[in-house]
Residue, then its C-alpha position, 0 to 999 in steps of 0.5 A: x467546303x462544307x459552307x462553301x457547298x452548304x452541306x454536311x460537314x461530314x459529307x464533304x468529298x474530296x472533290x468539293x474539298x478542291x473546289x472549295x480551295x478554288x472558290x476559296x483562293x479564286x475569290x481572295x485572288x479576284x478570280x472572274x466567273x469565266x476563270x472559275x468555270x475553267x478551273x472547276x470545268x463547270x459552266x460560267x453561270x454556275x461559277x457566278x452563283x458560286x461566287x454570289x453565294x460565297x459573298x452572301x455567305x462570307x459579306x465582310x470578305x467582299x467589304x475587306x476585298x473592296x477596301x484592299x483594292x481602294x486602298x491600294x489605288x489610294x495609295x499606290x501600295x498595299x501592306x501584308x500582314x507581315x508590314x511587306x509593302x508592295x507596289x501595286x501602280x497597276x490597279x490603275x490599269x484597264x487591264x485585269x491581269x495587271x490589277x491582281x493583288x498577292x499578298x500576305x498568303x504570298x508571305x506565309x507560302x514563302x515562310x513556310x517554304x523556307x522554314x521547310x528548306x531549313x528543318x530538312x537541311x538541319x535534319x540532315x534529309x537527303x529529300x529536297x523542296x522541288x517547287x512552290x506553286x500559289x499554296x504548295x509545296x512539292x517535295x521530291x522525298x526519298x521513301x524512307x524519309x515520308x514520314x519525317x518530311x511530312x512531319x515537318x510540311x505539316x509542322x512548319x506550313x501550320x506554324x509559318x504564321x500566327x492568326x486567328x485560325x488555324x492553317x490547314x494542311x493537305x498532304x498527297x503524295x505520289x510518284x509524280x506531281x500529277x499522282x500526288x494531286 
């Protein structure tokens, strides 16, 4: 958020954190300037400044987009991280929708999700995995068990994969999906 915005780190509000993972997730997923301005409630030409910016801030991840794209066209194929395959024929669509790409991000959700479902069910927890969204997992969690279940989100969605940064974790919990956003 805090380049993404181009302020202080240690200014950083929540509120930009979340915009941030929008731009962020937007961008990789080719979100278009009128998909981001619906997501952030923002105006389309702002939302358009935002993704220049971020190209301008961030070149090689347009190059790296660019080339996934040709190559899957090329190919008819992409290949995660991970060595998945996924047929990608619909990015010889006209249509935007269909020429969308998921990928290695898919990859590590669903590793994290499993290695999630496993500690909790070898831990013994009564608290069960709800529902995976893009990035997310939702937890219905009995009080009791909190803090071990977020131990284990935090350990398990850090550790689903090995790169050459960190993954970040958010937690928030609530007394519904929507309190805990």
């Amino acid at each position: 958020a805090s380049q993404v915005f181009h302020v202080p780190l240690d200014e950083v509000t929540s509120l930009q954190r979340r915009n941030a993972k929008a731009v962020n997730f937007g961008i990789v997923y080719g979100i278009s300037s009128f998909g981001l301005s619906q997501d952030l409630s923002i105006t389309r030409k702002e939302a358009s400044a935002y993704i220049e910016k971020y190209f301008e801030t961030y070149p090689k991840i347009k190059g790296f987009l660019d080339g996934l794209v040709k190559d899957g066209k090329e190919h008819g194929y992409v290949t995660t991280m991970f060595g998945r395959r996924r047929p990608v024929p619909e990015l010889r669509s006209s249509n935007f929708m269909q020429r969308s790409i998921q990928g290695t991000a898919a990859d590590i959700i669903k590793i994290a999700m499993n290695h999630v479902y496993e500690r909790m069910k070898k831990e013994g927890l009564r608290s069960r995995l709800v529902l995976q969204v893009h990035d997310e997992l939702l937890i219905e969690t009995k009080k009791e068990e909190i803090e071990e279940v977020s131990r284990i989100l935090e350990e398990e969605m850090k550790g689903a994969a090995k790169l050459s940064v960190e993954l970040e974790v958010d937690m928030h919990e609530g007394g519904n999906w929507y309190e805990a956003k």
